[in-house]
C-alpha positions as CSV (number, residue, x, y, z in Angstrom):
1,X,6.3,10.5,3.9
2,X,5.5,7.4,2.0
3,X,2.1,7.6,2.0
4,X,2.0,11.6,0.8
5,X,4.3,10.2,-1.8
6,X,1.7,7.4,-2.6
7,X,-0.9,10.0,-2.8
8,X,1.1,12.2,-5.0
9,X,1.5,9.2,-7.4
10,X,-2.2,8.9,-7.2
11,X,-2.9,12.4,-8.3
12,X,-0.5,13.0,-11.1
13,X,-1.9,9.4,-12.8
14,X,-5.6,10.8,-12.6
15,X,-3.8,13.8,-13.7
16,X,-2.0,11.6,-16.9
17,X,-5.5,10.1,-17.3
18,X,-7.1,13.3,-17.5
19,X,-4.6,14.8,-20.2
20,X,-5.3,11.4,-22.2
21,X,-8.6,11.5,-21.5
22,X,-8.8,15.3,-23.4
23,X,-6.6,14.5,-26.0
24,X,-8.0,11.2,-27.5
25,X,-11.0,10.4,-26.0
26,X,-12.9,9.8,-22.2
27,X,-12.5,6.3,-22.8
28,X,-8.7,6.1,-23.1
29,X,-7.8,8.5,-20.2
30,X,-10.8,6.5,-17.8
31,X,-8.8,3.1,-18.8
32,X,-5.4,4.5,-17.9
33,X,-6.4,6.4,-14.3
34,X,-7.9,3.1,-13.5
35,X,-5.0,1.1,-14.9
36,X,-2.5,3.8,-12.6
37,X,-4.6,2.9,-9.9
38,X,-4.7,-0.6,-9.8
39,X,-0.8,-0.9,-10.2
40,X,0.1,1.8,-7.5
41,X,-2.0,-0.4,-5.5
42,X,-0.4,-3.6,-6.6
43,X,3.2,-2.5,-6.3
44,X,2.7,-0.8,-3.4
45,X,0.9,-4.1,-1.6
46,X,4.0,-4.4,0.5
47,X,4.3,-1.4,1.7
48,X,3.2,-0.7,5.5
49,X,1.5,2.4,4.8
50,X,0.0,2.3,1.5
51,X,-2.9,1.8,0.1
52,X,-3.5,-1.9,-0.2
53,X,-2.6,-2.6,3.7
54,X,-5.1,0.2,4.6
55,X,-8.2,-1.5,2.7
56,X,-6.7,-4.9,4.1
57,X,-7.0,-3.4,7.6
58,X,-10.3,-1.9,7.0
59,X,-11.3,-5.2,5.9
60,X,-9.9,-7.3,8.4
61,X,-11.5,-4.9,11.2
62,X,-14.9,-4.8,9.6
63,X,-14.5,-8.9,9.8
64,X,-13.9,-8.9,13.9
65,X,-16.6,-6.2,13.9
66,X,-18.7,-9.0,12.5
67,X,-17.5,-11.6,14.8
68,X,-17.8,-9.6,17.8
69,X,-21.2,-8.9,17.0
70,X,-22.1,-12.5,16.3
71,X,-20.7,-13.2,20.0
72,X,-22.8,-10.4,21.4
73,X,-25.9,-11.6,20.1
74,X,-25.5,-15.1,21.2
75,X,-24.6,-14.3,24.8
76,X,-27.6,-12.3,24.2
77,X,-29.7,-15.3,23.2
78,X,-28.1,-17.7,26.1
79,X,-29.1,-14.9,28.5
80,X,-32.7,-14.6,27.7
């Protein structure tokens, strides 16, 4: 529920920006969809299924990704 409430948040700011956007200029209305996206991410950092934790957890599994590679190649080293 959250996160189609998130999402919903989302779409109405780009929607916002975009109504800006046409009525003063593309400059204004790019500003504020980014602005609305930055602090839906910031004030939602706490929440267990937005959309900060899932680029935190994308990160942090791309990082053991990494590691378990490293591992991999090294037992692959030792083994040769």
């Amino acid at each position: 529920m959250k996160k189609l409430l998130l999402s919903l948040f989302i779409i109405v700011g780009c929607l916002i920006g975009y109504f800006t956007g046409s009525l003063l200029n593309f400059d204004t209305g790019l500003t504020l969809c980014i602005a609305l996206l930055v602090l839906s991410t910031w004030f939602g950092r706490h929440d267990e299924h937005g959309i900060y934790r899932l680029f935190k957890d994308t990160h942090q599994s791309n990082l053991d990704d990494i590691e378990r590679q490293e591992l991999e190649e090294q037992e692959a080293e030792v083994i040769q």
